[in-house]
N, C-alpha and C positions, 0 to 999 in steps of 0.2 A: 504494500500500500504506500503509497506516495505522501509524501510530510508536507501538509500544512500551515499556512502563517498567520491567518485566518479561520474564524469558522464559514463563513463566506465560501471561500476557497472547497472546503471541505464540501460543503453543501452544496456546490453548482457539480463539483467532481463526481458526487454521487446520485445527482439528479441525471449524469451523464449515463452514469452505470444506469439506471433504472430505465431508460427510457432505450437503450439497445438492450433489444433482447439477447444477444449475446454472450454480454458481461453481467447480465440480470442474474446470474446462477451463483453469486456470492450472497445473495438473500435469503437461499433455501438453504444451499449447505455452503459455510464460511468455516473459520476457523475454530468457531464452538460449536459446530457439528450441524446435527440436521432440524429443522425446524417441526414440530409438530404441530399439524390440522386439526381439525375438528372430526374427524374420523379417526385418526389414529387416537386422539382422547376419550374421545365413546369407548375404543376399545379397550384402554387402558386401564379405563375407567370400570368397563365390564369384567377385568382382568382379575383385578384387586377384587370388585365385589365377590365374582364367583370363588375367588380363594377364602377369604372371609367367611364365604358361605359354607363350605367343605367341612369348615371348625367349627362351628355354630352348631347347636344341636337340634338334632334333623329326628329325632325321634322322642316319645315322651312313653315310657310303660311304668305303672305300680312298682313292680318289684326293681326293673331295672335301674331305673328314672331315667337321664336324659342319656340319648345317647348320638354321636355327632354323625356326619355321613364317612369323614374319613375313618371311624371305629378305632379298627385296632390293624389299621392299613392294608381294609379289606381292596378287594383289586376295583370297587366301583368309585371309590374315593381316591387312592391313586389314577385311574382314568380321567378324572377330573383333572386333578392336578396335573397331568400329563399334557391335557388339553390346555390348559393356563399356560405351562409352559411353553409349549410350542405355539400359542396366541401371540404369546408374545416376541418369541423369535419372529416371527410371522411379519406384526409391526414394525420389529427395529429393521427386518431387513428389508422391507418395503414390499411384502409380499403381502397386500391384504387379501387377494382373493384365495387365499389358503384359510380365512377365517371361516370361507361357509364351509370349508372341512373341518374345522378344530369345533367351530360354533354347534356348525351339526353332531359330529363326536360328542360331545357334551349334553349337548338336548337328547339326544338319543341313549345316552348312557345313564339318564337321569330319568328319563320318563320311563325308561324299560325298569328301572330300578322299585320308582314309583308301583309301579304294574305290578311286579314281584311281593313287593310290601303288603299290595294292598291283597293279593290273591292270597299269601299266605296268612292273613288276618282273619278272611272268609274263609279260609281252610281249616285255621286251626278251631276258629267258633262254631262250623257246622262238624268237627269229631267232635267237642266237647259238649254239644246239646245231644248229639246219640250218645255219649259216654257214659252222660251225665244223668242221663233222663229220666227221671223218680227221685234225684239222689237231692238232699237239702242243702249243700254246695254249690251246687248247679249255680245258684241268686246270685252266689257272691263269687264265683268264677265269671258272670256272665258280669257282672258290675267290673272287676277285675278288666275283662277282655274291650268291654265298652270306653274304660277310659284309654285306653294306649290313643294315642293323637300325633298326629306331624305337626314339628315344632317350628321357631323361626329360620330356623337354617334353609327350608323348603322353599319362604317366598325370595328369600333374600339369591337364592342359587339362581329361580327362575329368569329373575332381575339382571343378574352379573351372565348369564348365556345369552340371554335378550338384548346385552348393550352387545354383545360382541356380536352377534347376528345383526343386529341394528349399521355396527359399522361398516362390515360386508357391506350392506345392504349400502350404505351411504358413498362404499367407494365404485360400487357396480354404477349408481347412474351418476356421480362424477368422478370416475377414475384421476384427476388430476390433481 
């Protein structure tokens, strides 16, 4: 960069730069790197949420109490995280349209998860009403099983896969 005597100076030099598009590429990436949009911040943004969400506790049962989605580093919470991960490489290396494969990975490993949760809840409540059936347990099994509930971890995950599908979505109709 060329030395100055003036701010004058400075300011006509760099009105120079801006208006050839040529030399306009010190504005995006200069020597404090590269600039981030409003698309790569959605993502970023969706990045951070859905990790925050992973830890959050994603399950509520009686005996258990809460219990989070990444557990005890079962393989559907590491998928997640895997997905954050490579989200984010994704971004720094200017590859967004890899997010509708991370974004999708994610909603898919999350909703299929959802599915599982939700089938083994009606599984386990329609053995324990034939197990159960005459027996005066039954009430307090069934109060038991009625309270299990998904906790905040659920909407907060939806939210951090939805911003990163969002930014896809934002760099598809302006890739620039």
């Amino acid at each position: 960069m060329p030395q100055f005597h003036n701010k004058e100076e400075y300011e006509e030099w760099k009105a120079s730069k801006i208006s050839n598009p040529h030399t306009a590429s010190f504005i995006k990436e200069g020597s404090h790197g590269r600039v981030f949009g409003t698309k790569e911040k959605i993502g970023f943004a969706g990045i951070g949420i859905m990790s925050i969400g992973i830890f959050l506790p994603f399950v509520k049962a009686p005996v258990l109490g809460s219990v989070t989605y990444f557990g005890n580093g079962e393989a559907d919470g590491i998928m997640l995280l895997v997905a954050a991960v490579a989200s984010l490489v994704a971004i720094l290396i200017d590859k967004m349209r890899w997010l509708w494969m991370t974004g999708g990975w994610a909603m898919f490993t999350f909703v299929l998860s959802i599915y599982f949760f939700q089938s083994k809840i009606y599984e386990i409540k329609g053995n324990m009403g034939k197990t159960l059936a005459g027996n005066p347990v039954k009430q307090f099994v069934d109060a038991l099983s009625n309270s299990i509930q998904l906790e905040v971890g659920v909407p907060v995950l939806i939210i951090g896969i939805l911003l990163i599908l969002t930014s896809a979505y934002i760099n598809a109709k302006n890739p620039n």
